[in-house]
SELUMKE-770412 format. One line per 10 residues: number of its first residue (from 1); their letters; for each residue y, x, z of C-alpha. Coordinates in steps of 0.1 Angstrom, whole numbers, plus 5000, padded with zeros to 4 digits. Each point is the difference from the previous one (the first is absolute). Layout:
<atoms>
NUM	A	Y,X,Z  ...
</atoms>
This chain:
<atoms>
1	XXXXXXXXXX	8302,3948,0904  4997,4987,4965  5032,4988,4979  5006,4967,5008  5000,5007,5037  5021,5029,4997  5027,4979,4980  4999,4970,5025  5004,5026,5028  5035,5013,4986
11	XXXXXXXXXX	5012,4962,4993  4992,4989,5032  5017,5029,5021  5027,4993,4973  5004,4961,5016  4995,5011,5031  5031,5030,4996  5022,4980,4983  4997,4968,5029  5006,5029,5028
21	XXXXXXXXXX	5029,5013,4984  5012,4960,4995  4997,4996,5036  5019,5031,5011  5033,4987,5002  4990,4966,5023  4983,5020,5024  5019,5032,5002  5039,5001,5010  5024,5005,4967
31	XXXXXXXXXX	5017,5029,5018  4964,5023,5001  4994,4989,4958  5014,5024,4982  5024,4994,4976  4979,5009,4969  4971,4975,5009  5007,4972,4974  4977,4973,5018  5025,4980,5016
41	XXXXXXXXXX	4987,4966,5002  4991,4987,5032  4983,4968,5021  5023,4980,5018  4997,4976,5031  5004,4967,4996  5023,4981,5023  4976,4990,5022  4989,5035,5009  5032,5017,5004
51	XXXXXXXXXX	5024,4971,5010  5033,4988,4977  5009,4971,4979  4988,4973,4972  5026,4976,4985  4987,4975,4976  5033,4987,4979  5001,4970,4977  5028,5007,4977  5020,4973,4987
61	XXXXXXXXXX	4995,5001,4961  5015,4973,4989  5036,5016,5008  4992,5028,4978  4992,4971,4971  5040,4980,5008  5014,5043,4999  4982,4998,4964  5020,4968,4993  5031,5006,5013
71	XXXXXXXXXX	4996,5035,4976  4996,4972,4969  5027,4975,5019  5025,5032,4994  4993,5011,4961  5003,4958,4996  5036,4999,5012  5006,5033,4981  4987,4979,4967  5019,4970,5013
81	XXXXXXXXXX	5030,5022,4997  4995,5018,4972  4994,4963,4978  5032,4989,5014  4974,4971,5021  5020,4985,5033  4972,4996,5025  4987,5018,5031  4961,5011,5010  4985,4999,5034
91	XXXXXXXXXX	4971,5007,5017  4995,4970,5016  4973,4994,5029  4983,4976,4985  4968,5022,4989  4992,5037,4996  5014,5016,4975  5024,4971,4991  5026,4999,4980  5028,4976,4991
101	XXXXXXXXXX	5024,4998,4973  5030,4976,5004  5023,4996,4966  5038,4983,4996  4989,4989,4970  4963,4981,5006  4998,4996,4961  4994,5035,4998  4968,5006,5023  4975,4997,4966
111	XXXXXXXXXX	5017,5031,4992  5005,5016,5030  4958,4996,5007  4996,5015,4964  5016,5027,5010  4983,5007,5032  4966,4994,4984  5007,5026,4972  5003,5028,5024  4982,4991,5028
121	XXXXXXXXXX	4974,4971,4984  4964,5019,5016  5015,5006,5033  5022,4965,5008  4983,4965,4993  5024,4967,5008  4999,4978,5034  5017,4967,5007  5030,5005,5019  5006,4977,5035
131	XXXXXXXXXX	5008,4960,4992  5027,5004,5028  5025,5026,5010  5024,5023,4976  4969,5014,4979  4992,4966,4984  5018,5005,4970  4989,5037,4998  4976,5019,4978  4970,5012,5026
141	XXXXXXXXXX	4973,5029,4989  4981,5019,5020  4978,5035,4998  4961,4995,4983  4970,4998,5023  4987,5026,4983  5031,5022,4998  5006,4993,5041  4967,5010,5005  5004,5034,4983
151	XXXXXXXXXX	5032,5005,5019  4985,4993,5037  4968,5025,4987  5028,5027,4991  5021,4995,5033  4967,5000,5023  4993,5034,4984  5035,5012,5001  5000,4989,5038  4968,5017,5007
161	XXXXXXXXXX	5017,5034,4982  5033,4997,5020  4986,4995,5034  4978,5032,4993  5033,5016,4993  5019,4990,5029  4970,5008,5026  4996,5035,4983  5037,5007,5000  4996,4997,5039
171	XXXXXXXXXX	4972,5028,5003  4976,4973,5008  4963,5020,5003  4974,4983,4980  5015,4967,4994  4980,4969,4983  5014,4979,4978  4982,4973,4980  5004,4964,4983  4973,4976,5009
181	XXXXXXXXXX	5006,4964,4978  5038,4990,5006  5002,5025,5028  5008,5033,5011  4980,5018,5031  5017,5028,5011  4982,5026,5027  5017,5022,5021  4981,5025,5020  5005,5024,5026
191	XXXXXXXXXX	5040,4982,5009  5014,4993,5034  5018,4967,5007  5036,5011,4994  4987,5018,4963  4982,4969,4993  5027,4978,5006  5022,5020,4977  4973,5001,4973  4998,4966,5002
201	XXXXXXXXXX	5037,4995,4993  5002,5018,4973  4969,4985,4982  5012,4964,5003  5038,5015,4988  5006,4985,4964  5028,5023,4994  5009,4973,4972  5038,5011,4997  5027,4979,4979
211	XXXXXXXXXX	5037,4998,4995  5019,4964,5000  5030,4990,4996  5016,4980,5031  5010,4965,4984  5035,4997,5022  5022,4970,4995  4968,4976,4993  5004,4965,5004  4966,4994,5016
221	XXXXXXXXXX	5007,5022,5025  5033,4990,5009  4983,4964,5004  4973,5015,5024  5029,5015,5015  5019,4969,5008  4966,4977,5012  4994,5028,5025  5034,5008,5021  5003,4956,4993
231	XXXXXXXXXX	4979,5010,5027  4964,4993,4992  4985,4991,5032  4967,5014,4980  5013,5033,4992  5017,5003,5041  4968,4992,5014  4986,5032,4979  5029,5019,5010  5012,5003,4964
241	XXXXXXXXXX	5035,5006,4990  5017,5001,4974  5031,5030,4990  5024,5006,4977  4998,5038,4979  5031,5013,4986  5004,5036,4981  5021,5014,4978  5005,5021,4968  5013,5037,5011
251	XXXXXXXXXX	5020,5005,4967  5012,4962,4988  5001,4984,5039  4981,4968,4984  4983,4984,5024  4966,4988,5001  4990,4969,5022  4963,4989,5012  4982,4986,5029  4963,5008,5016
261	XXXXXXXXXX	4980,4984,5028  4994,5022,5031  4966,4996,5025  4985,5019,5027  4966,5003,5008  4984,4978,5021  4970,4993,5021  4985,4967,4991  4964,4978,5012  4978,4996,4971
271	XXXXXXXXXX	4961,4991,4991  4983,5025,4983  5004,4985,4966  5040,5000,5006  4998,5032,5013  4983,5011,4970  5023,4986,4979  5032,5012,5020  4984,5031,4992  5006,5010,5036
281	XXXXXXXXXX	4956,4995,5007  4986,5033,5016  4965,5003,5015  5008,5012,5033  5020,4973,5003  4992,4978,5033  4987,4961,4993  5008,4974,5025  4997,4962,4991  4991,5009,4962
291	XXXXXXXXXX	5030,5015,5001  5017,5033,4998  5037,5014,5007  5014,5025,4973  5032,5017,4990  5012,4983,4966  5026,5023,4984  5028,4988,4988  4996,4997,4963  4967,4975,5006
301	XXXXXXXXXX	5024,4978,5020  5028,4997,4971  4970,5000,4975  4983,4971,5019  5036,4981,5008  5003,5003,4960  4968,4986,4989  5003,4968,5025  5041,4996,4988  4984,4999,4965
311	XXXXXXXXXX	4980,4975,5003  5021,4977,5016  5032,5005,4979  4985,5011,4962  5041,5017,4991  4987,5026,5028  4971,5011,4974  5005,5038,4993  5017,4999,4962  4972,5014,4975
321	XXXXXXXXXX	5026,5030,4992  5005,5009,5036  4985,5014,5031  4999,5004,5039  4998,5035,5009  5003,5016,5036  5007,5030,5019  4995,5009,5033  5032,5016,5015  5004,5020,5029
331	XXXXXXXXXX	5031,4998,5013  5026,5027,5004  5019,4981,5034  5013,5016,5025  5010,4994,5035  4979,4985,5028  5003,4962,4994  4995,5006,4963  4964,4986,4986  4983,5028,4988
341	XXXXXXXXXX	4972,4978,4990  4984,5002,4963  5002,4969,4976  4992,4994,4967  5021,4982,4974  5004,4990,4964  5010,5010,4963  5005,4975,4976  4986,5020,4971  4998,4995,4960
351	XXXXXXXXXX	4958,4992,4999  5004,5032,4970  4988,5032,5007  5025,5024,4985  4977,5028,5007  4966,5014,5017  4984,5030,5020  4983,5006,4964  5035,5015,4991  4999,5025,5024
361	XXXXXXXXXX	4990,5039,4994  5010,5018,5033  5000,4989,5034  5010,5025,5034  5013,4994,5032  5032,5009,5006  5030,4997,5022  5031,4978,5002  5035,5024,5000  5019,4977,5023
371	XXXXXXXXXX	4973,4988,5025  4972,5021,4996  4976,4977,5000  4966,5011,4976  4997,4972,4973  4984,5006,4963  5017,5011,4969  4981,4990,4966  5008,5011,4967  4991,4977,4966
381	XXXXXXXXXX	4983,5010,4972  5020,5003,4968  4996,4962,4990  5005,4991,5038  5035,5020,5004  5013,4977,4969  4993,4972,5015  5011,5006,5032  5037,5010,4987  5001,4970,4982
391	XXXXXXXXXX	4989,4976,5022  5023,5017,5029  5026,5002,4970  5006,4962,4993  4998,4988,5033  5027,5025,5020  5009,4981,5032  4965,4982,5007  4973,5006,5023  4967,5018,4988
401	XXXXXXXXXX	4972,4991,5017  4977,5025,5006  4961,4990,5008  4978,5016,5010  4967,4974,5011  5016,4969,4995  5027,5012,5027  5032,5014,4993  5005,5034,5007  5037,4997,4995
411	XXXXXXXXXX	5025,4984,4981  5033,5024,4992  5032,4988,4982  4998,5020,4963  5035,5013,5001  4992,5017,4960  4974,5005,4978  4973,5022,5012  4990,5019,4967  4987,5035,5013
421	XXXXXXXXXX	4964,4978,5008  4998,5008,5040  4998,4973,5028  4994,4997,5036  4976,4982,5028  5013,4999,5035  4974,4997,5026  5015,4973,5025  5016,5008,5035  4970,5012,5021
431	XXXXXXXXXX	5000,5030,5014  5004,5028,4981  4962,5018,5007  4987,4966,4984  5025,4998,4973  4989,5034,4988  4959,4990,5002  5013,4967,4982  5018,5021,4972  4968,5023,4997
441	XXXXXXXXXX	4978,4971,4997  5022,4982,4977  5003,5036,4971  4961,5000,5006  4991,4968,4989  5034,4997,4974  4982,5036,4984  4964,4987,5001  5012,4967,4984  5006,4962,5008
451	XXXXXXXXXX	4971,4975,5006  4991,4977,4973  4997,4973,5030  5007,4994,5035  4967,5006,5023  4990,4975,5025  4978,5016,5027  4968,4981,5006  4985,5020,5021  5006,5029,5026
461	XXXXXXXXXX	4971,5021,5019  5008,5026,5018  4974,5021,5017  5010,5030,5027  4987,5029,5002  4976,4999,5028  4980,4974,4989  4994,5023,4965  4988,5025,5024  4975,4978,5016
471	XXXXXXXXXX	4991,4990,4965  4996,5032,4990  4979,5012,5033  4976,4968,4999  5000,5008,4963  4987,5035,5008  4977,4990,5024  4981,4976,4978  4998,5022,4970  4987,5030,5027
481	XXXXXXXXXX	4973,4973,5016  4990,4992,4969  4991,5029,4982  4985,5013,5029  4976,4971,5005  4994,5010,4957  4992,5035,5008  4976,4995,5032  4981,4970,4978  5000,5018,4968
491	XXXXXXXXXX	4984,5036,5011  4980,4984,5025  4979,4982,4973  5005,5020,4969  5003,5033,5013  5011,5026,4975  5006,4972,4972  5025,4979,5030  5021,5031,5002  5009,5003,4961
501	XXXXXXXXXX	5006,4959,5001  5024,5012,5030  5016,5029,4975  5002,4973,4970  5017,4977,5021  5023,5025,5015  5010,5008,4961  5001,4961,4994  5029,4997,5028  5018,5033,4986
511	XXXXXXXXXX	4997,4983,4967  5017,4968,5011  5029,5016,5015  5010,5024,4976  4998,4967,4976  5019,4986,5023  5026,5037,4999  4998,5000,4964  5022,4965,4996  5017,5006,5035
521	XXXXXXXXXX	4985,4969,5014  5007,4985,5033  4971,4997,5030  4996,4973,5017  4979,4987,5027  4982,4977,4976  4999,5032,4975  4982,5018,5026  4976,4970,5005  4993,5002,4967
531	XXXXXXXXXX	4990,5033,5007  4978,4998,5023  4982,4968,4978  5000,5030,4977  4977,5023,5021  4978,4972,5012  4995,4995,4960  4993,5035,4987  4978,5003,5033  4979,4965,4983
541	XXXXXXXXXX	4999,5022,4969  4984,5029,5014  4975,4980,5016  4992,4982,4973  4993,5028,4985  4978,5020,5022  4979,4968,5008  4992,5002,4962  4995,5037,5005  4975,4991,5029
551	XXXXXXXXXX	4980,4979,4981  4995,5021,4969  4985,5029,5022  4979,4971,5019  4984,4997,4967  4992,5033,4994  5030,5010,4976  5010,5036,5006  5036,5008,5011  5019,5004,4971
561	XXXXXXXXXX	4982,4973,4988  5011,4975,5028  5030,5013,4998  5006,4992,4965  4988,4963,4999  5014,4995,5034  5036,5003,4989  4990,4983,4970  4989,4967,5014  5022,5000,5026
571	XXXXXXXXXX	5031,5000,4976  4994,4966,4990  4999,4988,5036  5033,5023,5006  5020,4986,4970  4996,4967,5006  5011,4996,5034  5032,5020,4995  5007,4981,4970  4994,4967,5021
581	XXXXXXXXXX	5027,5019,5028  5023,5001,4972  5005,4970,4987  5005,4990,5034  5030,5034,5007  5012,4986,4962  5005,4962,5014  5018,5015,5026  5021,5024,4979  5014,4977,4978
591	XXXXXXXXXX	5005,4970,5027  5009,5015,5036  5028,5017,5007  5012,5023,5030  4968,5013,5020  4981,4980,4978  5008,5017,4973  4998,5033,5013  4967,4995,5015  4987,4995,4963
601	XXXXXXXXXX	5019,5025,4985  4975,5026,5022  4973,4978,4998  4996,5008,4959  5013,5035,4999  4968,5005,5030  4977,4980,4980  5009,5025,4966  4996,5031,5020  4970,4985,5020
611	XXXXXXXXXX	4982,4995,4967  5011,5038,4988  4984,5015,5030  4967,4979,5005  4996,5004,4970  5010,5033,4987  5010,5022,5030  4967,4992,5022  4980,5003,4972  5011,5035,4990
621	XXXXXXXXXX	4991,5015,5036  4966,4984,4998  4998,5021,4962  5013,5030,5016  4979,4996,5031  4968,4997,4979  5012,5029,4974  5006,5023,5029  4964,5002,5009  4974,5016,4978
631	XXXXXXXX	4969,4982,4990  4992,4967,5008  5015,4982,5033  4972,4984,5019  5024,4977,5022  5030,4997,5007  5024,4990,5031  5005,4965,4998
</atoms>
């Protein structure tokens, strides 16, 4: 054996070592690897061969654009302050990332738009404000194109890193998280239904928590107040009432007066489109006459009775410095005639967000002294325990809102400044087994971090377990047929040269997977398509081959002759129709998605090691083959 073939020899079993020792751990259980063996990357099955989940989200990125401008609407009113300025900022509605600036003293909005350009002049361009309504006379801005575009790229990839987070705090095996345009897929596999569900739940949890201060005493609530117990045949016909709320300081005894609507859930007749935008739409739901029948909580119906009262009476509009928020209360009643039934109801809030989740540096469940109940403490940062004591410092007496995803947690009186930094959640009045899962799901996603955006789920497939195992068997059973069918044809007409194309393609498959090992890639059905494309093509190659082979010794050419023009000529042939294959796998690579996508991921790592071991691999057993016997070969099997 001369040199060359010696040194081709050792980096061949090298390849072929190294992809067996890649492959150990997907096809040998983790409890028989020993703990020294460092190969630890594995193949795993896609969802449809082993059953689970895949949620495609679209995540709503213009919110985490107005978040950025209600950050700049803040340090305004600080400046405001600061130049002794009279005027208030908002974050109006009226586009995203909008912000409005509304001055005493009109004659000073030149200066007031200096000074906002000075500090935030390549981030905020100018917008005209309404014609009509109390922003007419304002100063309007709004966040850059180009600066709101780098904001939603950030909070896609933010969203994509917390959702990983959240799934892995969980113990989720082999999760798949990925953006795709504007969206995020997420795959689950291997979950049951009641795992899945709770997945799910946790995904789609922004976890967006902020502290507000209850705006008691307001005059535009005492007005909505007064039109609803008028009565409002509107509001009775929604079963909407409206209460007083009284509380009072511990220490002084002043007394704090506010009011709230009160609704119940309730099940209503919608079209899809309404039941859509109730936000009470579910698939399973039963159509009869284009229409369906839902459950619309009770938030949706004060929300909805709000919008329409707006419309028709304009002094109903929510005040740019205020908002609605709700909580859903479970009642504490007792005795048998007592309605035990949970509502929601309102906070008149200050629109300012006193403080954030990004404040917080510890979060653990723990349990309330008096009724036992689990609920969350939190602990602020340094910055976040200052202002936390002073904002619960100048307003002793108020309600703090708590809320936690645009609903309110809670809302307890501040009896004294809290200045040692700690808070606490409560987790409703369910039961106590699902008050404790609440509270663990709740110090998850608080420690793993808020989402930049709400998620909207777009799509839901869920696949169960036996039909991945009749993937997986039918899977099996083509692969089998079809290399058996490669065999029988490929020794029964090239003999001794059919059974190394059956040993090249054998290394071309080992190849593939422990590609596929190495960056702990995901099987598929369509990946194992893929596959199987991939034998037929390295089979093509081989025959290419020996055809050219064939004719060489038809003219006379001895056998290491043939040999050495016959892989020669047939490279050309070779090359160019797996180059042809992938520009086709590339098309598909960088426009499919899904299956799609992993059907042409497979497709060019088998066309790469398809060309390595046509090429390369086959040839070398023909060199050794032909160095093995001494003297001239006067045929050869083929």
């Amino acid at each position: 054996m001369d040199r060359s073939l010696r040194l081709r020899s050792f980096g061949f079993a090298a390849i072929v070592l190294y992809c067996l020792l890649y492959l150990v751990p997907t096809f040998v259980d983790s409890e028989r690897i020993p703990s020294w063996f460092f190969f630890d990357h594995k193949i795993t099955l896609g969802l449809d061969l082993q059953g689970g989940a895949q949620f495609t989200y679209s995540i709503a990125l213009d919110k985490a654009v107005d978040d950025k401008a209600a950050e700049i609407r803040r340090d305004v009113e600080a400046e405001l302050a600061e130049k002794k300025i009279e005027g208030a900022a908002s974050t109006p509605d009226i586009a995203p990332g909008a912000i409005a600036i509304t001055l005493k003293d009109p004659a000073k909005k030149d200066e007031v738009q200096k000074l906002v350009a000075s500090r935030y002049g390549d981030i905020i361009t100018t917008m005209s404000c309404p014609a009509q309504g109390p922003l007419k006379d304002s100063l309007c801005m709004r966040i850059s194109s180009s600066f709101a575009d780098g904001i939603k790229k950030s909070a896609l990839k933010q969203a994509v890193g917390t959702i990983k987070k959240r799934i892995d705090a969980r113990g989720v095996s082999e999760p798949t998280v990925i953006e795709k345009d504007d969206q995020i897929i997420v795959e689950l596999p291997g979950l049951d239904k009641d795992n899945i569900a709770r997945i799910k739940e946790l995904i789609a949890r922004t976890a967006k928590l902020e502290f507000k201060i209850v705006a008691d005493g307001s005059p535009w609530m005492s007005g909505l107040y007064q039109h609803v117990v008028k009565p409002d045949p509107a509001a009775e016909a929604l079963g909407i009432t409206a209460l007083p709320d009284a509380w009072a300081h511990e220490k002084s005894g002043k007394e704090f007066f506010d009011s709230y609507l009160k609704a119940y859930d309730r099940d209503e007749s919608f079209t899809v489109d309404e039941a859509k935008k109730s936000g009470c739409w579910r698939r399973d739901l039963p159509e009869k006459d284009g229409k369906v029948r839902c459950k619309v909580t009770g938030r949706r119906v004060i929300e909805r009775y709000l919008e329409e009262l707006a419309a028709a009476n304009p002094q109903f509009h929510v005040p740019p410095d205020g908002q609605i928020g709700f909580e859903l209360v479970f009642p504490d009643s007792v005795g048998e005639k007592a309605d035990k039934r949970p509502y929601w109801r309102t906070y008149y809030l200050d629109r300012a967000v006193r403080l954030t989740g990004s404040a917080i540096s510890k979060a653990d469940v723990s349990y309330d002294p008096n009724t036992l109940r689990p609920e969350v403490a939190v602990e602020f940062n340094r910055l976040g325990a200052r202002a936390f004591g002073d904002l619960t410092g100048a307003n002793v007496g108020r309600k703090m809102a708590i809320i936690l995803d645009d609903v309110v947690a809670s809302a307890p009186t501040i009896q004294s400044a809290i200045r040692q930094g700690r808070s606490s959640i409560t987790m409703g009045g369910s039961d106590p087994r699902t008050q404790e899962r609440d509270a663990l799901d709740l110090v998850n996603v608080l420690r793993t971090g808020s989402l930049p955006a709400p998620l909207e789920e777009q799509q839901v497939a869920e696949l169960g377990p036996t039909l991945g195992r009749d993937a997986v068997d039918k899977a099996q059973l083509s692969f089998g047929l079809g290399i058996i069918l490669v065999v029988i044809m490929m020794i029964g007409v090239y003999r001794w040269s059919g059974t190394i194309a059956i040993v090249t393609v054998a290394i071309n498959i080992m190849m593939m997977l422990a590609v596929m090992a190495m960056f702990r890639a995901t099987l598929t059905l369509p990946g194992i398509a893929a596959v199987v494309l991939t034998v037929g093509m390295a089979v093509d190659g081989n025959v290419l081959i020996y055809e050219r082979i064939r004719e060489e010794l038809n003219l006379g050419k001895s056998v290491k002759g043939a040999v050495e023009v016959g892989f020669q000529r047939a490279f050309s042939s070779i090359l160019d129709g797996q180059l042809t294959t992938a520009v086709a796998g590339w098309v598909l690579l960088q426009y499919g998605s899904g299956p799609i996508y992993g059907f042409a991921v497979m497709l060019l790592v088998g066309i790469a090691t398809t060309l390595f071991t046509n090429v390369l691999i086959t040839r070398f057993f023909f060199d050794l083959y032909v160095s093995k016997k001494k003297g001239e070969l006067a045929t050869i099997s083929i």
